[in-house]
N, C-alpha and C positions, 0 to 999 in steps of 0.2 A: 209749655204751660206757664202761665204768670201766675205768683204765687200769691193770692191775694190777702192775706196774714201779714207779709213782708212788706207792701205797702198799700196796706190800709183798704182793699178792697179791689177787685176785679171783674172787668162784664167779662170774662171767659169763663170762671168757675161760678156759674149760675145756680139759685137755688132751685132746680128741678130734680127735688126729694121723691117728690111725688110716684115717681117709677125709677129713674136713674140709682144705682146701688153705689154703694160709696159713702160714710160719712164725711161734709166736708171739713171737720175736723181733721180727721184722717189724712184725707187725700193733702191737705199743705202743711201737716207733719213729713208726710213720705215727701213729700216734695222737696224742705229743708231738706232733713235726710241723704237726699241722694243731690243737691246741691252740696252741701258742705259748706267751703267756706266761702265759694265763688257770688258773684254778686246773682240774684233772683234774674237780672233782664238780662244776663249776660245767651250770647245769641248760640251758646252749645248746650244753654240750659231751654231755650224758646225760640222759636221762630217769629217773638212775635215783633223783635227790631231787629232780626238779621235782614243781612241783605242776600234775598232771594234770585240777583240777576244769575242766569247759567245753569240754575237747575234743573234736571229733566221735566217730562212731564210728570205731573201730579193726581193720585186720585185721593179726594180725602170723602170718605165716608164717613156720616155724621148722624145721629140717630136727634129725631127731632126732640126726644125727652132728654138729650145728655146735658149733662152738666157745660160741656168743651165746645157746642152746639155755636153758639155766637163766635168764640174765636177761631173755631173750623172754618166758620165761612167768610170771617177776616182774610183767614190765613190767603184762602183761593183767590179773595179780592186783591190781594198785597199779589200774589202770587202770578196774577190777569197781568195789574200794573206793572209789574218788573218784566214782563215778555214769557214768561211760565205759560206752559199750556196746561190749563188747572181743572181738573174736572171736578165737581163737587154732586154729588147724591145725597141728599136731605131722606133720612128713610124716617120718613113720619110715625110719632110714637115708640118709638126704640130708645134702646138704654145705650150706654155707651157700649163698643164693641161690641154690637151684635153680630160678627160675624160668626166669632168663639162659638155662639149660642146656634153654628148652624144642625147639629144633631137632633135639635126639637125645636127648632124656630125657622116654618117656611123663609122668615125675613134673614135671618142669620144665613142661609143656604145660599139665596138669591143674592147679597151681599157679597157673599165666597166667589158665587160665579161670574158675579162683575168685576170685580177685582182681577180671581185668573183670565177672565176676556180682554181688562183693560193691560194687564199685564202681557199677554199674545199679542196683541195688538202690536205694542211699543217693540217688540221685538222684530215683529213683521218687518217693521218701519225703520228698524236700527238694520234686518240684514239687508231691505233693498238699497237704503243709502249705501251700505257697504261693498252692493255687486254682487250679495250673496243671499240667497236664496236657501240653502239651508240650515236649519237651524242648532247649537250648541250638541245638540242629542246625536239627532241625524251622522255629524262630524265624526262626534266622539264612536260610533257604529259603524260607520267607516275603518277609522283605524282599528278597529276589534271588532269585527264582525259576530262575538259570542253577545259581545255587549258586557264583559268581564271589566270591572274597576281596575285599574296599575296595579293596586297593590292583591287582586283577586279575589278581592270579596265576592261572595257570589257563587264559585266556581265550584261545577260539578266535575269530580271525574273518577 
């Protein structure tokens, strides 16, 4: 997130009050905040000048009322151009993180279960590259057929 306080203004933090929750006041108080003393554009505070070559693929979910809505779908474009495989979901009229909101929000729900699909996915994709076909779970049931943690959480006896 660019902290747009710090200099002087930002198309990321948009003013869409209107349904998005947040005051922006707030949000680039918390922003300093949890920068500290580092610089605002430094690339462990933003994505929005690091260099993106080599990172997995991407899904960035973006609710059409958020505030973060214009640099989400920067971020995908920076993200295309550096060789990132970026998938971006514009969920029209949504706040920011609707996903949280999946307990009373159809969009929040739907949101959740594109996320865990795009998440199956990538894994599908990382065991065939790897020559393996099953997955971290599957493995771990293997060596412990109760399905018992190491340290026994769990364990009836």
């Amino acid at each position: 997130m660019t902290v747009p306080a710090a200099r002087g203004g930002s198309r990321g933090v948009a003013p869409r009050t209107r349904i998005d929750y947040g005051d922006l006041e707030l949000v680039q108080d918390l922003f300093r905040a949890y920068a500290g003393a580092l610089d605002p554009a430094d690339p462990r505070l933003t994505l929005t000048g690091a260099d993106l070559r080599g990172l997995p693929p991407l899904l960035v979910q973006t609710g059409g009322a958020e505030r973060l809505r214009d640099e989400d779908i920067a971020l995908v474009e920076r993200a295309r151009a550096a060789g990132v495989g970026a998938t971006l979901e514009l969920l029209e009229d949504m706040p920011h993180a609707v996903a949280l909101m999946q307990a009373y929000a159809p969009q929040g729900r739907a949101a959740l279960e594109s996320a865990a699909a795009f998440i199956q996915r990538g894994l599908r994709e990382r065991d065939s590259v790897l020559g393996s076909s099953r997955s971290p779970a599957a493995m771990s049931r293997e060596s412990d057929p109760k399905g018992v943690s190491p340290a026994g959480a769990g364990r009836r006896g």
